[in-house]
C-alpha positions in Angstrom: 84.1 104.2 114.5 82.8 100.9 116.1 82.1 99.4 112.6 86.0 100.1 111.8 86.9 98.6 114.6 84.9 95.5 113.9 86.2 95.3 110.3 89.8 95.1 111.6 89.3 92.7 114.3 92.4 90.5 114.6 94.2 92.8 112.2 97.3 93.0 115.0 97.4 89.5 115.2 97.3 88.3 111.5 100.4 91.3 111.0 102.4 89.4 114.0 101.7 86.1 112.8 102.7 86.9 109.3 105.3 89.6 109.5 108.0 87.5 107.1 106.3 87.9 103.7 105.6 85.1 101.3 107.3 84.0 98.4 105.1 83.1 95.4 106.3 81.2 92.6 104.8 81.4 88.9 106.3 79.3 86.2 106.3 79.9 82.1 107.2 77.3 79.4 106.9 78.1 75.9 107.7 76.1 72.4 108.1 77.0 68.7 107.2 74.0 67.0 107.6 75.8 63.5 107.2 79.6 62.4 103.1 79.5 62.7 102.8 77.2 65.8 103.7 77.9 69.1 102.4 75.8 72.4 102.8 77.7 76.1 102.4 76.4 79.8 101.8 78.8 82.3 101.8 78.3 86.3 100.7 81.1 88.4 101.4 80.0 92.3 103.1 77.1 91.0 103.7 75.2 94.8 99.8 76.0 95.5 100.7 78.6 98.4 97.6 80.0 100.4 98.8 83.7 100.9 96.8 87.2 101.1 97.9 89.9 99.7 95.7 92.0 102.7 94.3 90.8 105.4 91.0 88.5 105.3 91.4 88.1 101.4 92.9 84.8 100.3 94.2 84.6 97.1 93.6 82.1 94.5 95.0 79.1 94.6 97.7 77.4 91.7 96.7 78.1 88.1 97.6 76.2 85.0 97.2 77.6 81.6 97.4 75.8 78.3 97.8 77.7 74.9 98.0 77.0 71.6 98.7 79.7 69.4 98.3 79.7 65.7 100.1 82.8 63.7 99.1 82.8 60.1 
């Protein structure tokens, strides 16, 4: 029981602090240049946002994505 308690240390506070929820913003942009070619840019956490989804695990910070997709 005393190594649960240790794991949740804070736990209270970090729920007190942070009882509003965040808001997370991801952003998709796609583009047919013709019937074969297409070029995407994805954004995941677009305003770079430090949040946790649980406590003590921070999750990754803004993501771009560049693809290029070919169809023959």
């Amino acid at each position: 029981m005393l190594y649960l308690m240790n794991c949740f240390q804070g736990l209270k506070g970090i729920r007190y602090e942070h009882d509003k929820g965040d808001w997370i913003y991801d952003a998709n942009i796609s583009y047919k240049l013709n019937s074969q070619i297409a070029l995407s840019v994805i954004s995941r956490n677009l305003f770079n946002h430090e949040y946790s989804g649980i406590p003590s695990q921070l999750e990754a910070p803004r993501m771009w994505l560049f693809q290029f997709v070919i169809t023959p």
